[in-house]
C-alpha positions in Angstrom: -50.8 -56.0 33.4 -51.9 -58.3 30.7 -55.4 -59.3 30.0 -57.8 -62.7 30.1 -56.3 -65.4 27.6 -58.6 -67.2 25.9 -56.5 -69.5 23.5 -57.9 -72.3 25.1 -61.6 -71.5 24.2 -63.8 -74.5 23.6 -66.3 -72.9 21.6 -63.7 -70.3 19.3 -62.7 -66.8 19.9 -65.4 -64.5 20.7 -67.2 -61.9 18.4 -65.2 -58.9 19.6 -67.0 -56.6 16.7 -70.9 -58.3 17.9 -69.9 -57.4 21.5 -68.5 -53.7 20.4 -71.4 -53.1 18.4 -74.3 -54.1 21.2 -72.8 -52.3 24.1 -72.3 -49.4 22.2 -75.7 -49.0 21.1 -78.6 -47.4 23.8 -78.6 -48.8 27.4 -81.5 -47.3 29.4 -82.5 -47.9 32.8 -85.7 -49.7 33.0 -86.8 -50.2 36.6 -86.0 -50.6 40.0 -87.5 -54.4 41.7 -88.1 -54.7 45.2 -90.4 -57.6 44.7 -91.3 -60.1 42.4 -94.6 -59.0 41.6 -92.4 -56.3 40.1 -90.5 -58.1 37.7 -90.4 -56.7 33.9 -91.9 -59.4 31.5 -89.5 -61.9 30.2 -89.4 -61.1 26.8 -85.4 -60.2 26.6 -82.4 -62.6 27.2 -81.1 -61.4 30.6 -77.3 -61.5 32.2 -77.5 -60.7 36.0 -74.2 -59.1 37.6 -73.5 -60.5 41.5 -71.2 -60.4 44.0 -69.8 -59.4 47.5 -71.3 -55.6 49.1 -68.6 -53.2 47.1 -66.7 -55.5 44.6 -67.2 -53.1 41.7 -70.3 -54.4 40.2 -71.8 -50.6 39.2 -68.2 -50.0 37.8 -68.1 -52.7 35.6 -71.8 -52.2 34.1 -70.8 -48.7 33.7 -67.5 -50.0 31.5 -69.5 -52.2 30.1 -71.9 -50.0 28.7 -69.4 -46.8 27.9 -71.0 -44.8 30.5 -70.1 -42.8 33.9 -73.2 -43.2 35.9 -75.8 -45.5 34.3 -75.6 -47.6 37.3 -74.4 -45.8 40.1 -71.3 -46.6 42.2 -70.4 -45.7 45.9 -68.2 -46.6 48.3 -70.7 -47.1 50.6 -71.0 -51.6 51.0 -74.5 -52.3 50.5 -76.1 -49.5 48.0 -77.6 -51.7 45.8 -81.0 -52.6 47.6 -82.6 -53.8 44.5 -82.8 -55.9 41.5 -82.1 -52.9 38.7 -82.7 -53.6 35.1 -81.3 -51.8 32.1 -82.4 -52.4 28.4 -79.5 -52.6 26.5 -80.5 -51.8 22.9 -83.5 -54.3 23.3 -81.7 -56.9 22.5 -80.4 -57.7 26.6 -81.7 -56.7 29.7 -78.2 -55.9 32.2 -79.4 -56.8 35.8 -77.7 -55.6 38.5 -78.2 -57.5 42.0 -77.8 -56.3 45.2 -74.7 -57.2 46.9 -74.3 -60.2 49.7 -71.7 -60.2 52.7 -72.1 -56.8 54.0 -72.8 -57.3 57.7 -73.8 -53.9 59.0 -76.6 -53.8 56.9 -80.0 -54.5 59.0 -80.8 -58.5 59.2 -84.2 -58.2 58.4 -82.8 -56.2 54.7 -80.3 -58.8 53.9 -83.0 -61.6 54.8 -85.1 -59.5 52.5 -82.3 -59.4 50.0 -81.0 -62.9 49.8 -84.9 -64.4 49.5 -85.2 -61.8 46.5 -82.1 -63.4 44.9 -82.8 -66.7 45.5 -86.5 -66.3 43.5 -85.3 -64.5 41.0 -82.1 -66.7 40.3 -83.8 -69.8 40.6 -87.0 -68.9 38.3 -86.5 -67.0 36.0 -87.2 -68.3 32.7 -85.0 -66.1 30.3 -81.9 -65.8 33.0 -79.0 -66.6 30.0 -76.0 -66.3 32.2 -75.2 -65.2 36.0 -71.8 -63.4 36.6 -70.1 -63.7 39.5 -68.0 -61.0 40.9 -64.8 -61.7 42.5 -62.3 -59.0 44.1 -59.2 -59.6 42.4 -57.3 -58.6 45.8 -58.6 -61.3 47.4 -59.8 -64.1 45.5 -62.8 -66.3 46.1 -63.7 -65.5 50.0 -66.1 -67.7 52.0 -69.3 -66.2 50.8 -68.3 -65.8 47.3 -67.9 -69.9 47.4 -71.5 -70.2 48.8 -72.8 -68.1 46.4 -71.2 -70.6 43.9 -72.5 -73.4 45.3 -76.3 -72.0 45.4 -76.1 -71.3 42.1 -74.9 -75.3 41.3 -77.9 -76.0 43.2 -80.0 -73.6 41.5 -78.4 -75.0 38.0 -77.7 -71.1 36.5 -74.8 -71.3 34.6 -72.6 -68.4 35.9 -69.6 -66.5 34.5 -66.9 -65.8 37.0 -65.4 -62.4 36.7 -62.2 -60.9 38.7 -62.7 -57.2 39.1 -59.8 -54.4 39.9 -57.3 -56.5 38.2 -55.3 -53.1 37.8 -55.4 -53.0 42.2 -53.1 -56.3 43.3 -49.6 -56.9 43.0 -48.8 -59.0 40.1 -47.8 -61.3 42.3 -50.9 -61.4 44.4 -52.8 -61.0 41.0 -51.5 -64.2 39.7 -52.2 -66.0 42.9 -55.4 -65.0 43.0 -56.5 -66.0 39.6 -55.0 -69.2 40.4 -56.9 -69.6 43.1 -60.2 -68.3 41.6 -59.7 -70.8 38.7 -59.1 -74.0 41.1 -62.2 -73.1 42.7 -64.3 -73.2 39.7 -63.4 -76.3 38.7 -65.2 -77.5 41.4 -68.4 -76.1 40.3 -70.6 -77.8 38.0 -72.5 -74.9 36.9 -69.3 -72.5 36.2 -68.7 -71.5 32.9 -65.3 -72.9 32.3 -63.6 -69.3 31.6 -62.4 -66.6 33.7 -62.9 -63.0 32.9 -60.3 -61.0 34.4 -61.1 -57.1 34.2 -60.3 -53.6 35.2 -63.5 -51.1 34.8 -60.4 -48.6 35.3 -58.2 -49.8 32.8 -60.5 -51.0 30.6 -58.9 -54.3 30.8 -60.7 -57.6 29.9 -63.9 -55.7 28.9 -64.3 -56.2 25.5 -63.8 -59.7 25.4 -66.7 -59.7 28.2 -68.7 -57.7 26.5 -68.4 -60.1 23.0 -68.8 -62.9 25.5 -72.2 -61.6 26.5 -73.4 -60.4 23.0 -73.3 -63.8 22.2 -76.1 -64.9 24.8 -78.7 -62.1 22.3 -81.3 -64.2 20.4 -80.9 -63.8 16.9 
């Protein structure tokens, strides 16, 4: 299983050493938001993580960041109820957003949910990048493509990011990337590159993680 290719890079190769260096340094949780009134003051650059009810988005902070259980993971499809913010050496804030598409969760939650996202996407003023989970077993599914179209509408640039690259076939894998990259190109607000990754593996996390290091102010 090889990792993301990035020889054809507009901007250059990324930092790999800037994006070692910040996500080793401390990452502590900061708070929990349920509503906006709640929101930490926007004084740090912030990268939000989204994506479909159990596509790995508590695994790949986790890898991200070194650690087992800074944000929690389950198998459980809809565990993240909340905006959660970690302080990642004050230099980034990590958000981590609740997950859309899981059905069994009560309406008047995911109406609660999806209006929280929407605000918080849409204003808020420090919001650097937005990335967009996608199960690498499937490829972009129909709410994954709505997702990318409120963001376009929203105009938050977004980075699209495969997860459990290490579960498909390579066949299946290859398809799928395919597939995820056609549908970007679609999207005016996608960030042109795709991150593939395994939080198991380890794969295509460092190059995320100089990617992101890259969006710190000074």
């Amino acid at each position: 299983m090889e990792g993301p290719n990035f020889s054809a890079r507009p901007d250059g190769e990324p930092d790999m050493e800037a994006g070692r260096l910040l996500f080793a340094g401390p990452c502590d949780f900061v708070l929990g938001v349920a509503a906006l009134k709640q929101l930490p003051p926007p004084d740090l650059p912030e990268v939000a993580f989204i994506g479909r009810s159990n596509v790995g988005k508590s695994s790949l902070i986790n890898a991200l960041t070194g650690r087992k259980a800074l944000a929690r993971t389950s198998n459980t499809p809809g565990r993240t109820q909340q905006l959660n913010f970690f302080n990642l050496g004050n230099r980034l804030m990590l958000v981590d957003l609740p997950g859309y598409g899981y059905a069994r969760a009560p309406k008047g939650e995911v109406d609660a949910w999806t209006d929280l996202i929407v605000s918080y996407l849409q204003g808020r003023p420090n919001l650097k990048r937005t990335c967009l989970l996608v199960d690498s077993r499937h490829g972009p599914k129909a709410n994954d493509i709505e997702m990318m179209k409120l963001l376009d509408r929203s105009a938050v640039i977004y980075q699209t990011v495969l997860t459990k690259l290490d579960k498909p076939k390579a066949k299946d894998r290859e398809k799928n990337i395919a597939a995820t990259e056609a549908e970007m190109s679609k999207h005016p607000a996608a960030f042109p590159i795709l991150f593939p990754t395994s939080s198991e593996k380890g794969v295509g996390i460092p190059e995320l993680r100089a990617e992101l290091a890259s969006l710190c102010d000074g």
